[in-house]
Steps between C-alpha positions, in 0.01 A plus 500: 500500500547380902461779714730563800349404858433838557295488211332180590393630860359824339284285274394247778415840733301664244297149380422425888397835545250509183398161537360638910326784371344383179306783312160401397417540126278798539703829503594611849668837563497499882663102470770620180605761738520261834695278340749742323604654825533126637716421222701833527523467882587150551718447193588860400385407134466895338847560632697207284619702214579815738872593643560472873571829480149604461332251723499200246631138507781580261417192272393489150274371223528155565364541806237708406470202199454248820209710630352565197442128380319436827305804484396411128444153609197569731409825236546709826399858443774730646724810449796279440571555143370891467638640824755239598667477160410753234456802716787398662737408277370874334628671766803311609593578114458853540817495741368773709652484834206716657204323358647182563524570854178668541290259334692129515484451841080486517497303171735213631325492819165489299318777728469708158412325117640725224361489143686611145219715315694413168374378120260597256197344419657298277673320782782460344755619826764650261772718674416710191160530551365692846142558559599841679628881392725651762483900490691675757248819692494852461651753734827599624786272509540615882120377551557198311812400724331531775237284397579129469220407284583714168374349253121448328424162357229403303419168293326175544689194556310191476573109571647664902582188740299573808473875393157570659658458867825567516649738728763594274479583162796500243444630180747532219430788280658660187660810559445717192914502338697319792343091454311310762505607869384322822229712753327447779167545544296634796216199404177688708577858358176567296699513194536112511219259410519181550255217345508099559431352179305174505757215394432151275713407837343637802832354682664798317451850650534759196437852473499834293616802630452801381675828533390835454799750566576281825786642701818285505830485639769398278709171601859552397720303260322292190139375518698104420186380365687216327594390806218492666301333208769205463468434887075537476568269222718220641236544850245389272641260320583357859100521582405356170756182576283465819174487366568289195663260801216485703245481206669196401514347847114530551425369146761169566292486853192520288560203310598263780150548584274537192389178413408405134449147383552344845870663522655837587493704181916599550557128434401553148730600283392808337431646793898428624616607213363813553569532841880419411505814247359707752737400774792606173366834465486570892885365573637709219282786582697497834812412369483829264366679793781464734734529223381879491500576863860323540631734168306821655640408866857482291456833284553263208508759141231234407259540758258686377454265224481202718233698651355543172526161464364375835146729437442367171587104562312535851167654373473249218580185796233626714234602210570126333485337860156631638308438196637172550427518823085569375567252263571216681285548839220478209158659558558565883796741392264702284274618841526839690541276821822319415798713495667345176334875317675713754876334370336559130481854564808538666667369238355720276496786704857517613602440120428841421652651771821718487431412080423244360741197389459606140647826586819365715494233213620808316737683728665090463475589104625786475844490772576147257452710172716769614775265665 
């Protein structure tokens, strides 16, 4: 795909801006954070996806896609994909005027993060399958009118994007008889717990949180959780494209340099041949990728699929391309100190996310079967 010059100046702002303020590869909260509001300030990144009408750019997905490939490239730790696009695309589903309002503006301008408390610990982020139990409270129905937050939640969702500090919580919940509802959650209510779970990536900021009859307001409209998944889902497939890119691009440098029998070892030919698969994988992996965002962007009836599509093909690139990657850096990519492990466990990380390929291998299965 070429992108538009709009699109190109986006991705030239956002690599000049990571390439100045580099991360180091310890984890940093106090740098993550600096540099998010620099890249929500300067280049308005958490507000892509959002309307104007709410305080967004009024783009879409494959601008978020254009962002996401150089976030992924760098393994950036952000809110980008939880707040930015699942939380967002959550609520923007739920069509509710109100909440829109209320809560879009500080999302797009990036001065709040918002998290989707959502699956199971299976992981398996089905819009079937809600961690939480919506019950609606006691009293009088002119007590409970008067009281916004009128409902009790309780659950534990597990696998939450940036859900230990958000500063709003969404939660979608089964209401006992009437489906799946969206709520909001009052996150430092002493209902609420939140814990960070410690990550294969420590680039990836996951947590569990726990209700215990937590009081909620109820977001109007449908909880769109398909939605939101297929968008959190082409957004990652956009990372993954990035990191398989720049794993390949530091194991090419690599072998310009590593000298083996008095010559560069990427003049031999196993090596190339290698490198030539790898570079395959990486330009189809984007190819796919922006495929998805262009048929989401489009409300295509395919587009969940393609997203389907795009998370499977994309996990297996990046997996396939950084242990490559170890592979052919030899024994200096096996060490803590070079970073070729930190792609690794991306890759492997960010291939269970929002479910695994296996299980959007079968949502591809099963719409074929039954066409």
């Amino acid at each position: 795909m070429r992108l538009t010059s709009e699109q190109e100046d986006l991705r030239s702002a956002v690599r000049g801006l990571l390439d100045r303020c580099r991360l180091g590869p310890e984890p940093d909260l106090a740098a993550e954070r600096a540099l998010w509001h620099r890249l929500c300030t300067e280049i308005g990144v958490a507000g892509l996806a959002i309307p104007e009408r709410y305080g967004g750019a009024g783009a879409g997905l494959p601008e978020v896609h254009v962002v996401m490939e150089e976030l992924g490239r760098l393994l950036v730790p952000s809110p980008m994909l939880g707040s930015a696009v699942l939380a967002t695309q959550a609520l923007l589903g739920s069509q509710d005027e109100a909440a829109c309002s209320r809560l879009l503006p500080a999302l797009a301008d990036g001065s709040a993060v918002a998290a989707l408390a959502w699956t199971t610990a299976a992981g398996r982020f089905d819009p079937a399958e809600v961690a939480c139990r919506a019950d609606e409270r006691g009293g009088t129905a002119a007590v409970r009118a008067a009281e916004s937050d009128n409902w009790l939640l309780t659950g534990e969702a597990h696998y939450v994007l940036d859900g230990a500090d958000a500063s709003v919580l969404l939660v979608p919940a089964i209401l006992p008889g009437r489906g799946t509802g969206l709520f909001e959650v009052h996150p430092g209510q002493p209902a609420v717990t939140r814990s960070e779970c410690a990550t294969m990536d420590d680039t990836r900021r996951l947590a569990v949180v726990a209700l215990d009859g937590a009081t909620a307001g109820r977001i109007g409209g449908e909880a769109a959780l398909d939605r939101a998944r297929d968008a959190a889902c082409i957004a990652l497939s956009a990372e993954q494209v990035g990191a398989a890119a720049e794993a390949l691009a530091l194991t090419v440098a690599y072998t310009k340099v590593r000298v083996q029998f008095g010559r560069p070892i990427g003049g031999f030919q196993a090596p190339a041949h290698r490198m030539a698969e790898m570079h395959v994988l990486v330009e189809s992996a984007r190819s796919l990728s922006y495929a998805a965002a262009e048929a989401a962007q489009q409300q295509a009836p395919d587009a969940g699929l393609r997203a389907a599509a795009a998370k499977t093909y994309c996990s297996e690139a990046l997996q396939q391309v950084s242990a490559e990657m170890i592979q052919l850096h030899g024994a200096i990519g096996m060490t803590w100190e070079h970073q070729a492990h930190r792609y690794f466990k991306r890759a492997h990380g960010a291939a269970m996310l929002l479910g695994t390929p296996a299980s959007h291998t079968g949502r591809i299965a099963a719409a074929v079967i039954d066409g």
